[in-house]
C-alpha positions as MATLAB code, in Angstrom:
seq = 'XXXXXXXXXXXXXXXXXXXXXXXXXXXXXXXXXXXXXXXXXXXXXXXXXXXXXXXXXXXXXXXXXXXXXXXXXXXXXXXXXXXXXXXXXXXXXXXXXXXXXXXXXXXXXXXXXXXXXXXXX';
ca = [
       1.699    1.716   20.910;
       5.034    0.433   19.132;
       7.992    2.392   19.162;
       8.690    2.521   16.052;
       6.096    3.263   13.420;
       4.964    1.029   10.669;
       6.296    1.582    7.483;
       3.911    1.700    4.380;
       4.960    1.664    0.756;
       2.272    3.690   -1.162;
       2.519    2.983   -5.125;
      -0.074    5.837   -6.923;
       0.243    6.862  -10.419;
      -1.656    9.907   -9.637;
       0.636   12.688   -8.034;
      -2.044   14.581   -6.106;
      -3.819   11.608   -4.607;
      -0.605    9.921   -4.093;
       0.249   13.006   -2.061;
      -2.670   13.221   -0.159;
      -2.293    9.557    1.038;
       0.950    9.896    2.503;
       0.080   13.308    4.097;
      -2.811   11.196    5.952;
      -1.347    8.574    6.634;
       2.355   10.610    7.861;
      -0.239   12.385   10.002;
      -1.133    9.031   11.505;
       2.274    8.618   12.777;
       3.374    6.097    9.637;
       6.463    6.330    8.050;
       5.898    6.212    4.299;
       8.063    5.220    1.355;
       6.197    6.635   -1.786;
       6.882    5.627   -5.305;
       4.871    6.527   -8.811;
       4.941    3.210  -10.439;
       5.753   -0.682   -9.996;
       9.197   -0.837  -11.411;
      10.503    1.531   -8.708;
       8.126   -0.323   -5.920;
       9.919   -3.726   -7.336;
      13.463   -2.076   -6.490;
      12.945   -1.037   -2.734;
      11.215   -4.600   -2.207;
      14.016   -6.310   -3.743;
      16.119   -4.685   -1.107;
      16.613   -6.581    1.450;
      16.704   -3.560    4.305;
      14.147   -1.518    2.908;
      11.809   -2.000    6.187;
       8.206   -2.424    4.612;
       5.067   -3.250    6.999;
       2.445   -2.705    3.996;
       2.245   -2.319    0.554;
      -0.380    0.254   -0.182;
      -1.057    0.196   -3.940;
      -3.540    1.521   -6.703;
      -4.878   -1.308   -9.630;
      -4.776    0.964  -12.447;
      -1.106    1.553  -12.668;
       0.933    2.046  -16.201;
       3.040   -1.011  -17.349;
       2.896   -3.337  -14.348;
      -0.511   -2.727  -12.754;
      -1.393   -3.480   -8.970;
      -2.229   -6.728   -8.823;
       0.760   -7.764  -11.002;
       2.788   -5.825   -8.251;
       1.003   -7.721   -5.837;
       1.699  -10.950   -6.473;
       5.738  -10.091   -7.457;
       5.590   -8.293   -4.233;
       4.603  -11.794   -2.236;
       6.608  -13.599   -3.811;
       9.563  -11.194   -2.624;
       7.895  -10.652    0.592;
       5.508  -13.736    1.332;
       4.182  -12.246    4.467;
       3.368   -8.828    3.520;
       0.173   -7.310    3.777;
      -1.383   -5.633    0.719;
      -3.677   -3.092    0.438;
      -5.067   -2.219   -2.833;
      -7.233    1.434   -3.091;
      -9.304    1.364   -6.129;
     -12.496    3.259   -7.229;
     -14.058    0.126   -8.624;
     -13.596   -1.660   -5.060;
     -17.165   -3.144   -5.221;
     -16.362   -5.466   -8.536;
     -12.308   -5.776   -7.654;
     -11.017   -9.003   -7.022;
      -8.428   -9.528   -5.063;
      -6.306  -12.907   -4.396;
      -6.566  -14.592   -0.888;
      -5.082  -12.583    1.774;
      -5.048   -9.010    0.084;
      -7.212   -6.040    0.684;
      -9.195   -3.177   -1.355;
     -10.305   -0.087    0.041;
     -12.960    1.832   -2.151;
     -11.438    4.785   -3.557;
     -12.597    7.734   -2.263;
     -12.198    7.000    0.843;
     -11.978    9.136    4.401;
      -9.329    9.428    6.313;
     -10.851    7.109    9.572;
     -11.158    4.234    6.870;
      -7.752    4.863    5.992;
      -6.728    4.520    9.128;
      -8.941    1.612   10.860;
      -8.097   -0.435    6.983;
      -4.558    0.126    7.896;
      -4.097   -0.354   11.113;
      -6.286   -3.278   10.653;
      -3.574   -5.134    8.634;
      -0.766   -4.078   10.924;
      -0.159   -6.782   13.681;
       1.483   -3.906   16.177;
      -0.393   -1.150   15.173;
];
C-alpha cells in the first residue's frame, strides 16, 4: 500500500452523481479533486503542482465534452490515465490508452477500474 493516496480528478456535470463518486471513491482512501465542467478541469491540469494520478471524467459534459477534455488533458499530461464513466459505455469509443466504465456502475467496479489504472495502487 503507498503512502500517500492517489489523487483522482473527477469532472461530472451532474451534482448528485458527481457527489456520490467522490464519496466512494474518498471512502476508498483516494484523495479527490472534483470539478463541474472542463474549463475548470483545464485550469488545475495546467498547473503544474496540482498532483493528479487520474482523470475521472463523464462524455456528456456542456461546452467542452469528455473526450475533448481528454485529449487537451494528454496533451498537458501525456502520461495520465483517463477514465471516462458514461451510460452509453457499450457503443463509446474511446482513443488508445483511455478507459470507459458503464455508467451505473457499483462501487467494486469503481474500485477494481481504478485501481486498475493506478501503477501503485
Amino acid at each position: 500500500m503507498p503512502s500517500t493516496a492517489s489523487t483522482l480528478l473527477v469532472v461530472e456535470d451532474d451534482a448528485i452523481v458527481r457527489m456520490l463518486i467522490v464519496d466512494v471513491l474518498e471512502e476508498l482512501q483516494f484523495k479527490v479533486l472534483e470539478v463541474d465542467g472542463s474549463q475548470a478541469a483545464l485550469e488545475l491540469l495546467e498547473n503544474p503542482n496540482t498532483v493528479i494520478d487520474l482523470l475521472m471524467t463523464d462524455v456528456g459534459l456542456p461546452g467542452m465534452d469528455g473526450r475533448e477534455l481528454a485529449t487537451r488533458a494528454r496533451a498537458l499530461r501525456p502520461s495520465l490515465p483517463i477514465l471516462f464513466a458514461s451510460g452509453y459505455a457499450e457503443s463509446l469509443e474511446v482513443p488508445a490508452g483511455m478507459h470507459v466504465i458503464g455508467k451505473p456502475f457499483s462501487i467494486d467496479q469503481l474500485r477494481d477500474k481504478v485501481k486498475s489504472l493506478l501503477p501503485d495502487a
